[in-house]
PLY file of the C-alpha trace (Angstrom):
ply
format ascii 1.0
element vertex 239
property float x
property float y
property float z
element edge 238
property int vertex1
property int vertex2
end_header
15.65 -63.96 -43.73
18.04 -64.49 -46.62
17.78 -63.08 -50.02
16.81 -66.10 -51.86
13.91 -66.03 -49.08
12.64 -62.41 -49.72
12.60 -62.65 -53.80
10.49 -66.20 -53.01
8.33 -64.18 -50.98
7.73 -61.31 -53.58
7.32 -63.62 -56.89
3.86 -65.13 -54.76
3.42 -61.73 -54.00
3.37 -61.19 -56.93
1.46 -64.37 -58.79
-1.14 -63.28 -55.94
-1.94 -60.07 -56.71
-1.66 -61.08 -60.65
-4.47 -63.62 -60.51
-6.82 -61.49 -58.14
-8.34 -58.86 -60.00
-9.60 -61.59 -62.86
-10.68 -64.00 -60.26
-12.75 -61.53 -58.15
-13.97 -60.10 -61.74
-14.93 -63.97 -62.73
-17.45 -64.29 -59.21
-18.66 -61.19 -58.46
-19.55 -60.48 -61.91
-21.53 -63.44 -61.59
-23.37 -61.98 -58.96
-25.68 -59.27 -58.03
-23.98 -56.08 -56.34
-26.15 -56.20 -53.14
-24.85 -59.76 -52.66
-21.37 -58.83 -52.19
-19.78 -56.55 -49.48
-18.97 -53.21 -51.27
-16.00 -50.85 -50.24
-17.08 -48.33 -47.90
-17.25 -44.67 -48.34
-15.24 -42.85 -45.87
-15.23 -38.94 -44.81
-18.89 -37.76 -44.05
-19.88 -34.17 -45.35
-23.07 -33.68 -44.31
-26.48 -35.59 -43.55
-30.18 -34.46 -44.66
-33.04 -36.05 -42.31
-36.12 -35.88 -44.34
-39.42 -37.25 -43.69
-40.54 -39.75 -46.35
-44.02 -41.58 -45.85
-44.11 -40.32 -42.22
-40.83 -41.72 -41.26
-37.54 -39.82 -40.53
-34.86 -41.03 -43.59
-31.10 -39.98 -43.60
-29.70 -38.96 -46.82
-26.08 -38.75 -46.27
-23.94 -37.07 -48.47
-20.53 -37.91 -48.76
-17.09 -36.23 -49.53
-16.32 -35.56 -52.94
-11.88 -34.96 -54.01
-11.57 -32.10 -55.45
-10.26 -31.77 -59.40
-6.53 -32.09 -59.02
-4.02 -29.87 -61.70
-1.05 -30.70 -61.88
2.04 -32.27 -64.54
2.69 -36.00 -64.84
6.36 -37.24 -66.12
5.72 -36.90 -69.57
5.14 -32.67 -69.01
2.09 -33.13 -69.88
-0.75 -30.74 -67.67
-3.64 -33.13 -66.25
-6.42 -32.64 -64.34
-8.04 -36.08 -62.39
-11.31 -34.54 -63.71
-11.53 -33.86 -67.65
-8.55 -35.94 -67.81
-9.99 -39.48 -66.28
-13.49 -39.14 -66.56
-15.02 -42.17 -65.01
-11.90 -43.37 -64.09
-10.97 -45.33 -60.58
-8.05 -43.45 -58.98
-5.18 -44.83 -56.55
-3.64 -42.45 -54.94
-0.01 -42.77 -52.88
2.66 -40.08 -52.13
6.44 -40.29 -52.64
9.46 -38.53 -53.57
12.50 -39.38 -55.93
15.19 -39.27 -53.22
13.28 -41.55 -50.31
15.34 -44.26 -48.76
13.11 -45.79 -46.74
9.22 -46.50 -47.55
8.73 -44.66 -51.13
11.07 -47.68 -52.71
8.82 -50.44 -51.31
5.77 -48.07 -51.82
6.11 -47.63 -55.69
7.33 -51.32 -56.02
3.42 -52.12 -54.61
2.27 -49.68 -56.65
3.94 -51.43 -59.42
2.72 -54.80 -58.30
-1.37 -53.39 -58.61
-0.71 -51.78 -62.11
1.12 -54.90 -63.44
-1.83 -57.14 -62.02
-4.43 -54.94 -64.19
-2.19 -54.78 -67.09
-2.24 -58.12 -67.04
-5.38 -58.79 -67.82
-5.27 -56.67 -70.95
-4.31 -59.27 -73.00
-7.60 -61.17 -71.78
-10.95 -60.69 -72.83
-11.52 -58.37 -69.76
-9.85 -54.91 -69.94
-9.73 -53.51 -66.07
-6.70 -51.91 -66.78
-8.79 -49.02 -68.79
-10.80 -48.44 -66.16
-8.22 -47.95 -63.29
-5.71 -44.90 -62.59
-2.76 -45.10 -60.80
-1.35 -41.63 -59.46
2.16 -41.20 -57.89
2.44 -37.38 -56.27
5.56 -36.23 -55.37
5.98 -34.66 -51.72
9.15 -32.74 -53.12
7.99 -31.21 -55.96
10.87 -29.02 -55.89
13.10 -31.38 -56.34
11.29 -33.85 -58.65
11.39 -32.29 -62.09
9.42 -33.74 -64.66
12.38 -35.08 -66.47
13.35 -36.95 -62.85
10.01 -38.00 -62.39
10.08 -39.95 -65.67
13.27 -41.47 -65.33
11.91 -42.81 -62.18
8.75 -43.96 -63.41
10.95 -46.01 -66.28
12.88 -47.21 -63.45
9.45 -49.00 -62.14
8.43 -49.81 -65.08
5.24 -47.35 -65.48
2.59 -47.54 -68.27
2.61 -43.96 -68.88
-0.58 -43.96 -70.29
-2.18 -45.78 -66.85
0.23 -44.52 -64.07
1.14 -40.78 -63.68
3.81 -39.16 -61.91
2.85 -36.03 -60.95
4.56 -33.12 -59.77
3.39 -29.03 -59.78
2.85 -26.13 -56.85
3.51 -27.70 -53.58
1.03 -25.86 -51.42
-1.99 -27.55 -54.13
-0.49 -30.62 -53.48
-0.22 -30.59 -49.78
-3.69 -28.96 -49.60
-5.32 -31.85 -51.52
-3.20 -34.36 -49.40
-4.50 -33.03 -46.17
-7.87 -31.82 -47.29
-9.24 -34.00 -49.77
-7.66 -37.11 -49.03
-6.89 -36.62 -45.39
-3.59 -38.87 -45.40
-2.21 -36.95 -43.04
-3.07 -35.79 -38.97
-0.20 -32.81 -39.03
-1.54 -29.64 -39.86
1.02 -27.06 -42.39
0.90 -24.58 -45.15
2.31 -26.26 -47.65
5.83 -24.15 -47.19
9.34 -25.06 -47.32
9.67 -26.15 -43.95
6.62 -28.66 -44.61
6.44 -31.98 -45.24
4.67 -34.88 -45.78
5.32 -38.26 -45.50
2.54 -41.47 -45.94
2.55 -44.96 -46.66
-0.94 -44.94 -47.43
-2.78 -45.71 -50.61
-6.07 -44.10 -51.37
-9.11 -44.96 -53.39
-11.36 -42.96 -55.09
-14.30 -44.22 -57.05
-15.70 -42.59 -60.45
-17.64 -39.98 -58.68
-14.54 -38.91 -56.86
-15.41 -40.41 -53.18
-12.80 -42.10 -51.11
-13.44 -45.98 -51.09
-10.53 -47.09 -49.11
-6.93 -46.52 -47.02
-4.61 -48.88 -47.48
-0.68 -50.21 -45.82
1.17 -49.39 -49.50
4.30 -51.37 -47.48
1.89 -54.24 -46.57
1.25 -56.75 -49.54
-1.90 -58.20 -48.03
-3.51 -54.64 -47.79
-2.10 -53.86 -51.57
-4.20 -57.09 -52.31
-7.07 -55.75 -50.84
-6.68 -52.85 -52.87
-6.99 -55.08 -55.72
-10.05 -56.85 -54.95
-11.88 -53.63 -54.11
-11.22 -51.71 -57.35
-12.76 -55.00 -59.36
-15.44 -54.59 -56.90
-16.39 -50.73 -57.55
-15.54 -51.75 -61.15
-18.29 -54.15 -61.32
-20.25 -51.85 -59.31
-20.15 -49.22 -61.92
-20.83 -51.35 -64.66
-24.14 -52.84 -62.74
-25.15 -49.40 -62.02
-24.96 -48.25 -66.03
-27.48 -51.69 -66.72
0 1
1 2
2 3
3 4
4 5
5 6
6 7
7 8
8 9
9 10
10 11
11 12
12 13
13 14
14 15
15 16
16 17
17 18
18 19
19 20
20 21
21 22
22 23
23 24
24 25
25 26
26 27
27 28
28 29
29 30
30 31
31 32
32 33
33 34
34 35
35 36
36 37
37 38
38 39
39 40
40 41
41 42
42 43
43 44
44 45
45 46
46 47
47 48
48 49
49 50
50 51
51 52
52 53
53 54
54 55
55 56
56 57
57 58
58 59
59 60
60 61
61 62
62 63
63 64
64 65
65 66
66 67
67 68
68 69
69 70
70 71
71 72
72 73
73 74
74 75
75 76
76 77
77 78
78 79
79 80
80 81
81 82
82 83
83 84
84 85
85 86
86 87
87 88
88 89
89 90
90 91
91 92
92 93
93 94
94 95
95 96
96 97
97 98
98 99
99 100
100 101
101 102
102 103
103 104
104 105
105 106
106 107
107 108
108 109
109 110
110 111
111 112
112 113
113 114
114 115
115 116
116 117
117 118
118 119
119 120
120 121
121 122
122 123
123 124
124 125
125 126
126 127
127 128
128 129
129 130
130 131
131 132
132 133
133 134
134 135
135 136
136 137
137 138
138 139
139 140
140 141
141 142
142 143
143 144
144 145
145 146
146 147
147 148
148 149
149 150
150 151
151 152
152 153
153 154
154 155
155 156
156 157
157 158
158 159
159 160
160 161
161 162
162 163
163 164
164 165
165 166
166 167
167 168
168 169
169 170
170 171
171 172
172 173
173 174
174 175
175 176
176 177
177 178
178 179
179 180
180 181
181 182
182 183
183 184
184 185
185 186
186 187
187 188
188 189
189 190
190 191
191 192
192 193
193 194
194 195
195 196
196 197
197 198
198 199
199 200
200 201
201 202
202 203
203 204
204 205
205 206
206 207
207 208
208 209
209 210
210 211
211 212
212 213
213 214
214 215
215 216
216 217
217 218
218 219
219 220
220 221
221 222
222 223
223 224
224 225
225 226
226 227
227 228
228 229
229 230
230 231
231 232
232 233
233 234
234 235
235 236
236 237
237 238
């Protein structure tokens, strides 16, 4: 495949995942919230079987990400909780120095954010109600002052995508046990390391919605159409 080829092949990549989110937002919002195929939730906790009108009812309850502290590239401290109350998150890993997946990763990454920010010179605002989290896997290496230099580099909203960096055994812990991106087991110690194409994403009550291929453009698409969807699903829900 020549070079000519593979930019043709990113620009509709591109124009694709520009004109999603608005045209999803223009049907389903349109329609009623049953009538559409939801995201799943993934990662059971627990399930209740109660007995409701003499018949056996599962409640199940579902797992809930833990509040996340850390420092995004602007040195400011944040926490996914009181910082982005409400807020959708999606979640991918890198680090600064990656040669192979993390470049195409954050340029995906960059694709989704530039598809909401899109629309905020429409009528519809989705960028406000999406967050778009970068963690480094290196965080000894990634200072905060390298972390925003690569975030410029991508062309970040600061305000809408964080690069986040802090105590590496709180960021592999919430990696392994709160998003489960990863099968390996570890402690979060020097000799530790993680490494994940994946994109995750977690609703407004802090429940995992969805896994995604960050390298593959038709899963970052998907991504798309499923944070209008739990978009419109929190806006039916506050009606």
């Amino acid at each position: 495949m020549n070079k000519k080829t593979k930019n043709s092949k990113y620009l509709i990549g591109i124009a694709v995942a520009v004109g999603l989110p608005l045209f999803c937002y223009l049907v389903v919002s349109r329609m009623s919230v049953g009538a559409v195929k939801m995201p799943r939730h993934y990662i059971v906790d627990s399930v209740d079987i109660k007995t409701v009108d003499g018949k056996r009812v599962a409640d199940t309850f579902y797992h809930r990400v833990r509040d996340l502290r850390l420092t995004n590239q602007l040195g400011r401290e944040i926490s996914t909780d009181s910082s982005l109350p409400g807020k959708i998150l999606v979640i991918d890993f890198f680090f600064v120095s990656c040669p192979t997946i993390c470049p195409r990763l954050t340029n995906n990454m960059a694709m989704l954010q530039n598809a909401f920010r899109h629309l905020r010179r429409k009528e519809i605002n989705l960028d406000t109600v999406v967050q778009f989290i970068s963690i480094t896997v290196n965080p000894t290496g990634d200072s905060v002052s390298r972390l925003r230099e690569y975030a410029d580099k991508h062309g970040a909203n600061h305000d809408t995508w964080w690069f986040l960096t802090g105590d590496k055994k709180t960021i592999y812990d919430f990696a392994r046990n709160d998003l489960f991106v990863t099968a390996t087991e570890g402690d979060g110690g020097p000799s530790d390391f993680i490494h994940t194409e994946k994109m995750v994403l977690v609703d407004r009550n802090r429940q995992i919605r969805g896994y995604y291929n960050g390298l593959d453009t038709i899963a970052v698409k998907q991504c798309a159409d499923d944070i209008v969807l739990l978009t419109i699903e929190r806006e039916k829900k506050r009606k």
